[in-house]
Structure formats: structure tokens, C-alpha cells
C-alpha positions as CSV (number, residue, x, y, z in Angstrom):
1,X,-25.7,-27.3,-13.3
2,X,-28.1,-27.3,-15.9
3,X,-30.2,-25.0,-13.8
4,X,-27.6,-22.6,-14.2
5,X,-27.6,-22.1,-18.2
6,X,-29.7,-19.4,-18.9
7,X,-28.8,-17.1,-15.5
8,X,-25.8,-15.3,-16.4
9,X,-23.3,-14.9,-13.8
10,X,-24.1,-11.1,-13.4
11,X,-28.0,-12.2,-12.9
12,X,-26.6,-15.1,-10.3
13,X,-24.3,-12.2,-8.5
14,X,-27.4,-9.8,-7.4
15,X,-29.9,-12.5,-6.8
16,X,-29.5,-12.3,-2.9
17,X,-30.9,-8.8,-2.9
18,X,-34.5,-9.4,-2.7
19,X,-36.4,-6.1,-2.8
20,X,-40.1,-7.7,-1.6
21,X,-38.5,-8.9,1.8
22,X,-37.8,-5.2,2.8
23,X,-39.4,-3.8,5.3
24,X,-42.8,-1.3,4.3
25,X,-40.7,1.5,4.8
26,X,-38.3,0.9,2.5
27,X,-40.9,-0.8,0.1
28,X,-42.5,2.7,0.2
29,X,-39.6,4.8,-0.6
30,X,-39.0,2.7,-3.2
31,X,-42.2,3.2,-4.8
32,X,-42.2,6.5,-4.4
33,X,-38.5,7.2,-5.5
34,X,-39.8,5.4,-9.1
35,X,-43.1,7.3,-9.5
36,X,-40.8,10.3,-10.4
37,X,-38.4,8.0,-12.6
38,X,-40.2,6.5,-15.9
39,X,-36.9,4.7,-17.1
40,X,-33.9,5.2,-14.1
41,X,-36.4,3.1,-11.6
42,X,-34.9,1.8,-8.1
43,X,-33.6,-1.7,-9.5
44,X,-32.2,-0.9,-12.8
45,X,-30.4,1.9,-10.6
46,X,-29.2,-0.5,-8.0
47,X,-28.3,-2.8,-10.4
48,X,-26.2,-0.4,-12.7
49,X,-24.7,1.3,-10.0
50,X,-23.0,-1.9,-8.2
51,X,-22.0,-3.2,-11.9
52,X,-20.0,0.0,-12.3
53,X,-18.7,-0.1,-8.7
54,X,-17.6,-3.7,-8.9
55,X,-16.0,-3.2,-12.6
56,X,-14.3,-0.1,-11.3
57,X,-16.0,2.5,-14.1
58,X,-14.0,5.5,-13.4
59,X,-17.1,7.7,-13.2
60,X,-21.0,8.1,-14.2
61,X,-20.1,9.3,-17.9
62,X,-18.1,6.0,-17.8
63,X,-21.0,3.9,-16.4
64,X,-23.2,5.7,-19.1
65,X,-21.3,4.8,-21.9
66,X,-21.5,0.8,-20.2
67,X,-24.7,0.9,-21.5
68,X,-23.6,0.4,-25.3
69,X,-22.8,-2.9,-23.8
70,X,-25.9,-5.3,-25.5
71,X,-25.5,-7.6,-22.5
72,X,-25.2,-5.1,-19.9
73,X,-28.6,-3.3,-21.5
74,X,-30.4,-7.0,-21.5
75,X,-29.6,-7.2,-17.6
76,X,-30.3,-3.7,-16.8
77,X,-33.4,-3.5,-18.9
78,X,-32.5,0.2,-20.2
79,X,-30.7,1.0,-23.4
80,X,-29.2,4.5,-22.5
81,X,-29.2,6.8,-19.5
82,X,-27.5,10.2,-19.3
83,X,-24.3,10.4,-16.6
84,X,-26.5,13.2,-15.4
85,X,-29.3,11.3,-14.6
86,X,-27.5,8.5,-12.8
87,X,-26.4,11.4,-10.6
88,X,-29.3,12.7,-9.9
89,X,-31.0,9.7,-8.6
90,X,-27.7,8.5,-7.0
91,X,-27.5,11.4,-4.6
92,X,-31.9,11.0,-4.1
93,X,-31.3,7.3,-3.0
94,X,-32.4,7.0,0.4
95,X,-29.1,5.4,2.2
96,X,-31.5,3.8,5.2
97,X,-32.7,1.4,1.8
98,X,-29.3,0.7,0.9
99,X,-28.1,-0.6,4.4
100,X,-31.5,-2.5,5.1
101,X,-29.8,-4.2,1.4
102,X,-26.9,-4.4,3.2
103,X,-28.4,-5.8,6.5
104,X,-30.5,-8.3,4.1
105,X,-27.6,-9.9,2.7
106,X,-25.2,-9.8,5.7
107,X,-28.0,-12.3,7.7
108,X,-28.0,-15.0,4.7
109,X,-23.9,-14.8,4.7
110,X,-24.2,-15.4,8.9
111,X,-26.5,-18.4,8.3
112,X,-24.0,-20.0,6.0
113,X,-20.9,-19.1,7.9
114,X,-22.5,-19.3,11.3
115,X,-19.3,-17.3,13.3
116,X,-19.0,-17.5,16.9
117,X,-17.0,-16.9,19.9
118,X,-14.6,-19.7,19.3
119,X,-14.2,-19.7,15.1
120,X,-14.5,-16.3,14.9
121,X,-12.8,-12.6,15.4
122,X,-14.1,-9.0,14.9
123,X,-11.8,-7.0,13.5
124,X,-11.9,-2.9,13.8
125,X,-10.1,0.0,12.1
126,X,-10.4,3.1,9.9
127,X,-9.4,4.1,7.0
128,X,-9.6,7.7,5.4
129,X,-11.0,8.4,1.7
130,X,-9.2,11.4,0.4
131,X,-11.3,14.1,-1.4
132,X,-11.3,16.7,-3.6
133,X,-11.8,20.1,-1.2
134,X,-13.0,22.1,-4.1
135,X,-15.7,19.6,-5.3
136,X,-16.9,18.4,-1.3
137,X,-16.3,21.3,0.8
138,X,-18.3,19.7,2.9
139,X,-16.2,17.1,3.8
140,X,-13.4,19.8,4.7
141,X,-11.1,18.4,7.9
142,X,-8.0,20.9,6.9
143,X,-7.4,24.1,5.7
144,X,-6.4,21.9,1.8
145,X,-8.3,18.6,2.6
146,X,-11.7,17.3,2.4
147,X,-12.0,13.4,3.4
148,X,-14.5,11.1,4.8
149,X,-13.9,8.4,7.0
150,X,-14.9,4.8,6.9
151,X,-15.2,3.1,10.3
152,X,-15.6,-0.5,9.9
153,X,-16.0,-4.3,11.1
154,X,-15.4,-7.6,9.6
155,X,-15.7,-10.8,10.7
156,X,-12.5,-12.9,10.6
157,X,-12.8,-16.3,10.4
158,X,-9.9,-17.3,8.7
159,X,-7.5,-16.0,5.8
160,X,-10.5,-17.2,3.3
161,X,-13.5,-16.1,5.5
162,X,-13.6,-12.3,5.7
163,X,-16.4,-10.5,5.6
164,X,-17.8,-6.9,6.7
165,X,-20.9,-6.5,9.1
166,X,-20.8,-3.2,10.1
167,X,-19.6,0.2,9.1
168,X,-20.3,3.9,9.8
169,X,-19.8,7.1,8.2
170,X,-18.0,10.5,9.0
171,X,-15.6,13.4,8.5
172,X,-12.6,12.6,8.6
173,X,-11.4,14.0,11.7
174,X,-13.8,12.0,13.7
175,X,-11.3,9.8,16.1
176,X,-11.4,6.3,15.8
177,X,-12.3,5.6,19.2
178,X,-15.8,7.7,19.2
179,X,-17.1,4.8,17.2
180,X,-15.9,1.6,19.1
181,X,-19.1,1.7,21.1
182,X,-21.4,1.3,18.1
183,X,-19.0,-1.3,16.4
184,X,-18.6,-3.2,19.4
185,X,-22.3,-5.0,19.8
186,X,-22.0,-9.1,20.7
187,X,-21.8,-9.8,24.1
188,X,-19.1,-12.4,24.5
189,X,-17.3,-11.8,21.1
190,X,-13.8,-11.0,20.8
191,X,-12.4,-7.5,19.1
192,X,-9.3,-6.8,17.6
193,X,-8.4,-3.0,16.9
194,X,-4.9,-1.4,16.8
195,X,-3.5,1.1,19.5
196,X,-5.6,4.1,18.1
197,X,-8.6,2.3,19.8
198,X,-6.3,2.4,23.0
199,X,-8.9,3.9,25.9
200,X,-8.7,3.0,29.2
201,X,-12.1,3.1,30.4
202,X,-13.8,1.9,27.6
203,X,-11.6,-1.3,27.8
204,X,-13.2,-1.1,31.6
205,X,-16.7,-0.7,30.1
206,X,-15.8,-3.5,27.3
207,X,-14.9,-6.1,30.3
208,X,-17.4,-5.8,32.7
209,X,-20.2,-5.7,29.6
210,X,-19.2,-8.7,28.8
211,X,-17.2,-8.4,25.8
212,X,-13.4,-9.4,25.1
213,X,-10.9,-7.8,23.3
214,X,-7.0,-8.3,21.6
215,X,-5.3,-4.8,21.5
216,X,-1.9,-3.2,21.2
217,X,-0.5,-0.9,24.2
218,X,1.8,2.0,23.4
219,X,5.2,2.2,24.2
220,X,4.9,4.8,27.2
221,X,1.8,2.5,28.7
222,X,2.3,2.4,32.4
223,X,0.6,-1.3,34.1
224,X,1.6,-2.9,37.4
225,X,2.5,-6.2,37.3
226,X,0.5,-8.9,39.8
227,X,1.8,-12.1,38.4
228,X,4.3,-13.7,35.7
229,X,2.8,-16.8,34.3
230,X,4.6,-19.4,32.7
231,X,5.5,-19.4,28.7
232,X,6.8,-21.7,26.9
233,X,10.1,-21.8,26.0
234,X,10.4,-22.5,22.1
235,X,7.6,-20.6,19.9
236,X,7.5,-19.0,16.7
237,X,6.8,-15.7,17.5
238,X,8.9,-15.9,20.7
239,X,7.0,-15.2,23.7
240,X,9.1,-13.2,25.8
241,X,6.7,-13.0,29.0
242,X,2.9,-13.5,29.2
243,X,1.8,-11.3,32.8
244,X,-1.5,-10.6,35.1
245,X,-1.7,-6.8,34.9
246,X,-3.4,-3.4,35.6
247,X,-3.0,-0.8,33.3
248,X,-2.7,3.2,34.4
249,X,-1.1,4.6,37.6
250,X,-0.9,3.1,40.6
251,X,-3.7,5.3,41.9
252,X,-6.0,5.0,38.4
253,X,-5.9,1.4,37.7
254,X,-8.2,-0.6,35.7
255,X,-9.6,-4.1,35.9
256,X,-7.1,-6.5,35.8
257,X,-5.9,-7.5,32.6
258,X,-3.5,-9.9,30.6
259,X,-0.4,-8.6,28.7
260,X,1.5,-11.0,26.5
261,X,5.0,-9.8,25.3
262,X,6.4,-11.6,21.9
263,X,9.4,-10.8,19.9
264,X,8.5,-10.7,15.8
265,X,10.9,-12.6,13.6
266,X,12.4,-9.3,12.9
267,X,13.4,-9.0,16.5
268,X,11.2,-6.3,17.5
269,X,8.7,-6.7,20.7
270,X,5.1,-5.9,20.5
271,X,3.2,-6.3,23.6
272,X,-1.2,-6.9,23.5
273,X,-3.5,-6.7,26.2
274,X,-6.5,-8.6,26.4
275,X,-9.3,-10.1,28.7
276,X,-9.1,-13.7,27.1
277,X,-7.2,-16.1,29.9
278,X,-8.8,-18.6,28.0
279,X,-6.2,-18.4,25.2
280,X,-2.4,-19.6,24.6
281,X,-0.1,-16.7,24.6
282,X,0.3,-17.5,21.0
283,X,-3.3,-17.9,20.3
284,X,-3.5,-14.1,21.4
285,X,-0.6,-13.0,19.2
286,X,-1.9,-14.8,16.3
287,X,-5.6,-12.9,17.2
288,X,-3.6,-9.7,17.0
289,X,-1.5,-10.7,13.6
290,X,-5.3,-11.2,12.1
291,X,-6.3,-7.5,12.2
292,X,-4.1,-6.9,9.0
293,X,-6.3,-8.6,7.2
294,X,-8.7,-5.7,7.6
295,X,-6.0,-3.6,6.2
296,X,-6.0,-5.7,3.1
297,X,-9.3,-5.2,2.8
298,X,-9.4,-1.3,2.9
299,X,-6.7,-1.8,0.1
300,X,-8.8,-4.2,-2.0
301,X,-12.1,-1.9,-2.1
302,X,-9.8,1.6,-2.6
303,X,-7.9,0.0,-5.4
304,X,-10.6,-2.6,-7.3
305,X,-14.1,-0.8,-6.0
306,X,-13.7,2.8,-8.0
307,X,-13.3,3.6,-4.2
308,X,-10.2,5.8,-5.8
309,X,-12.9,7.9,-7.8
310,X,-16.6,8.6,-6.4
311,X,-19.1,9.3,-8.6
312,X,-20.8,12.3,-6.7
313,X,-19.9,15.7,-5.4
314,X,-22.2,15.1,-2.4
315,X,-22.3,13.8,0.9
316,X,-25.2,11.7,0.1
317,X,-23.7,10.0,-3.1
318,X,-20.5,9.7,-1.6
319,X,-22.0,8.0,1.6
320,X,-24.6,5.9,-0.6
321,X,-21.3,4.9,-3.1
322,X,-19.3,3.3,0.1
323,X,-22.5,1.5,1.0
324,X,-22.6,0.0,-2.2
325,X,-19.0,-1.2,-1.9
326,X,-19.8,-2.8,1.0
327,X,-22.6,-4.6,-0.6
328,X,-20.7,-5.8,-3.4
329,X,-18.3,-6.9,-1.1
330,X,-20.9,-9.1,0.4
331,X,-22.1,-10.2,-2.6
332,X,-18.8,-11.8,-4.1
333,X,-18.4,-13.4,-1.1
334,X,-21.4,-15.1,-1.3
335,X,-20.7,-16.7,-4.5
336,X,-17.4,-17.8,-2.9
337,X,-19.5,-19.6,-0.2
338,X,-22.2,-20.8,-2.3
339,X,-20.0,-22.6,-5.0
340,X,-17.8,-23.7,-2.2
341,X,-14.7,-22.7,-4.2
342,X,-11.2,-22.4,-2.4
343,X,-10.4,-19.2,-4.6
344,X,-9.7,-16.0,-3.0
345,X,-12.0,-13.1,-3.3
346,X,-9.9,-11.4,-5.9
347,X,-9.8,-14.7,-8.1
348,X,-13.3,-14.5,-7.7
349,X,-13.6,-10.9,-8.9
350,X,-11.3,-11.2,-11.8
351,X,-13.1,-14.4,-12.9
352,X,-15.9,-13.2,-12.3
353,X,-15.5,-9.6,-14.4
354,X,-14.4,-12.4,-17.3
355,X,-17.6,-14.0,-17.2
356,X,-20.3,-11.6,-15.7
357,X,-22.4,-11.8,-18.7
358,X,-22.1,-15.5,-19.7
359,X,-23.8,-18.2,-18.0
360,X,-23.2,-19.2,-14.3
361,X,-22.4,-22.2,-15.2
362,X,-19.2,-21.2,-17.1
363,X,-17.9,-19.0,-14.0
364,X,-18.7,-21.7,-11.6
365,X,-16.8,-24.2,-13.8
366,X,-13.5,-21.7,-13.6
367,X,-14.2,-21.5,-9.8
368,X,-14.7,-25.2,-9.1
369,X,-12.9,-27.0,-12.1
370,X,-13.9,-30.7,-12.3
């Protein structure tokens, strides 16, 4: 590890993002976004601005006074910068830069993980970022709210291997299921997305495209049953009936799907539909029980990624600061992967906010003890 003594573990953390490897657009935009800048240039911005989304700084006067920090002015290479002029050049960053960074570092973490159809899931929901109305009336949905909406995917691999790969942006009062289409983009991998999802001709379109799916169906669903198959008769959730189905009318059915019926240990039934015959009926309801890990995950970057409090009062900033918390996400998780460690993501973070400014080789000693 003696490589490791004179990178700090801040220094270690952004090393992924390699700025020559962009493509000439973006290499371009760069250069011209810091021939207007003589201090603020495009790396000691990025870097400043994912240090104060990742250590939760409350806002840009916050992030500004950071920089009384020694060690934080020795990584950044600045010694002072107005809150002002962070926001300025926050809502002038071009966001197609930010998710070619994103991009960037999602294709080293796929190389290391390598998911596919069989050791992998990807997981889709929503959530809502609440806003101020009188400071982003342009992200007005009611007559007394403003909100954005983050649309998102991660790949699940297991409880420890959780990582977003896509995301888009918009009001609000976009429905969730306008945005399955461009989330759902690898032939022969298998989604998981709650009942709001719940379309049926788009599940059509899914199955004969070639993908597969594990979803909820409401409680007023109507299917026609073409054959009970057989389920074993002691599991943990119980599986009440696993069945060969249509869904819709009589007259308006679709393909023929699979609905497995369990009963939770609190006694209450949830029935999934899928296109995966492949699976145990318990290998489906365990798919399903692995979307709340995306749930978790909206909770972690709200409540440890200054998600709680945006910087900017515009729709660029705001759009460019959820970015950025994607990319940070990314970028802890490489660590996890690259030191191998068996610590969770938020050990990671809370170690890792202990020693962002020592050497690497002190935070990979608290995430790998000998």
C-alpha cells in the first residue's frame, strides 16, 4: 500500500473521472466554459461541487466557507471563491458533460461487476424532490408545489451490489410510466418496477421485444386463468398458487403471462406477474422483494446527498446538482469494489468523510482491517 501514502483518500475518490477520455465535444465545452473562468475552471468546479454534495454542505455559502479548510484548498487548488460564483458557473455547466462523466464511470463499474441476465436485476421507480414554488416556479406541478422528479435505474445484484445506470429528469407530474421505454434498454434483462409501471401494452411491447419483467398487479386486475401449475407446499413466503395467465378482458387479452400468488409473513397476499417461466415461484417473489432496495437508495441520496437542500434556484442547477449525486454515488461504490471491502455503502461514506483528506492508505486500512 505504499503507493497509496501520498494520495489522500479524497484524491483516490475522483480519480475515475478522467476529463482527457471525453469525447471532443465535451473536451470543447470544457475549454470554452474556463476561458471565461480565471480561478472557478471546470475541474476545481467539479471537484468542489461533488465534495459539498457528498459531505452534505447545506448550501453554496456553506461550500464557500469549506474553503477555509487548508486541505480542502490543497485538493481544490483555490483558496477562496464567492457562494455567488459557484452559482454562477453551477447553473452554466453544460449537463450533456456531466452525464458523459457519469456514462464514463458507469462502464469501468460494469467491467468490474460484469452484471447479466442471471446475477443481475434492474430495478425501476420514482421518487419526487419537493421544492420551494416561490424560488422554482418553474418546476410548478400544483397550485402550492414546485417539484422535480427523478426517474431512475439501478442494477441489483445483491444487497451489497447496488448501483445506478440510468436516470432521467422532469416535472413532477410526469407519470412514471412515460419513462419505462427509455429505462428499459437490454434485450434479455429482467425489470422490476412497482404497480405504477402497471400498462398493459407496454408489458406486450416488453415481451415480444425481448425483454422480461417482475411487476405487481392491482387489486381490481382482471386475467383469465389457462393453467394452475404446481407449488410447493412448505415455503417461506408461502406460495399460495403460481398460474399461466392473460391479463385484461376476455375480449382484450394480452400475451400470456405468469402470475405467482404468495402470502407475506404478515399474512397478506401480493400477487406479481412476470414473463420469466424460467424461475421458481420463489425466485420471482424474492426478484420482486429486491425493488425496495431502490427505495433505500432514494432515501440515502435525499437524506446524506444535500439532496434535502439544492444549491440553485434553476432548472439547470437543480438538474446538473442530481447528476452529480448520481456520480458520487458511483464513485463510492467504486471504492467499495476496488478495496474489495464487505462494508456497506454508508460505512463507506462515514469512513470515508473521517478520512477524505488523509492518505488512502488510512481509509483503506478502516475498510479492509488486517
Amino acid at each position: 500500500m505504499d503507493k497509496y501514502k501520498t494520495i489522500s483518500a479524497f484524491n483516490k475518490w475522483l480519480s475515475p473521472i478522467n476529463l482527457e477520455k471525453l469525447s471532443i465535444f465535451s473536451k470543447k465545452s470544457i475549454s470554452a466554459f474556463d476561458a471565461y473562468r480565471k480561478k472557478l475552471d471546470f475541474k476545481a468546479l467539479l471537484s468542489l461541487l461533488l465534495y459539498g454534495v457528498n459531505e452534505e454542505r447545506e448550501s453554496l455559502r456553506d461550500l464557500s466557507t469549506s474553503l477555509t479548510l487548508s486541505p480542502l484548498q490543497k485538493e481544490i487548488g483555490l483558496e477562496s471563491i464567492s457562494y455567488s460564483q459557484i452559482s454562477r458557473s453551477l447553473n452554466h455547466l453544460d449537463s450533456c458533460i456531466l452525464e458523459e462523466i457519469f456514462q464514463q464511470l458507469l462502464v469501468s463499474v460494469q467491467e468490474k461487476t460484469r452484471p447479466n441476465k442471471r446475477n443481475s436485476l434492474y430495478l425501476i421507480d420514482s421518487s419526487t424532490f419537493s421544492l420551494s414554488k416561490k424560488r422554482h416556479p418553474w418546476a410548478a406541478f400544483r397550485k402550492t408545489k414546485s417539484g422535480v422528479k427523478l426517474h431512475l435505474k439501478l442494477c441489483f445484484m445483491n444487497d451489497e451490489t447496488l448501483y445506478p445506470t440510468d436516470f432521467t429528469l422532469t416535472n413532477a407530474k410526469e407519470h412514471d410510466v412515460n419513462q419505462l421505454e427509455l429505462l428499459v434498454d437490454q434485450a434479455e434483462a429482467t425489470y422490476v418496477f412497482d404497480r405504477g409501471y402497471l400498462d398493459f401494452d407496454r408489458m406486450d411491447q416488453l415481451h415480444h421485444e425481448g425483454y422480461f419483467f417482475v411487476t405487481r398487479i392491482k387489486k381490481n386486475t382482471k386475467y383469465h386463468v389457462f393453467e394452475d401449475f404446481e407449488t410447493p407446499s412448505e415455503t417461506v413466503p408461502q406460495i399460495i398458487s403460481d398460474q399461466h395467465v392473460a391479463l385484461g378482458s376476455k375480449t382484450t387479452l394480452t400475451s400470456r403471462f405468469r402470475l405467482v400468488t404468495i402470502e407475506d409473513e404478515k399474512g397478506k397476499q401480493l400477487q406479481f406477474i412476470t414473463n420469466r417461466f424460467d424461475l421458481s415461484a420463489s425466485e420471482v417473489s424474492q426478484a420482486y422483494k429486491g425493488r425496495w432496495q431502490i427505495e433505500l437508495f432514494f432515501k440515502h441520496i435525499k437524506q446524506h446527498m444535500t439532496i434535502k437542500n439544492f444549491f440553485s434556484q434553476s432548472e439547470s442547477g437543480v438538474h446538473n446538482q442530481l447528476i452529480l449525486s448520481m456520480t458520487a454515488a458511483l464513485l463510492t461504490f467504486l471504492i467499495k469494489v476496488k478495496t474489495k471491502t464487505v462494508k456497506s455503502i454508508f460505512q463507506i461514506k462515514r469512513l470515508f468523510r473521517y478520512a477524505i483528506f488523509h492518505p488512502f492508505e488510512e481509509l483503506f486500512c478502516l475498510l479492509v482491517p488486517s
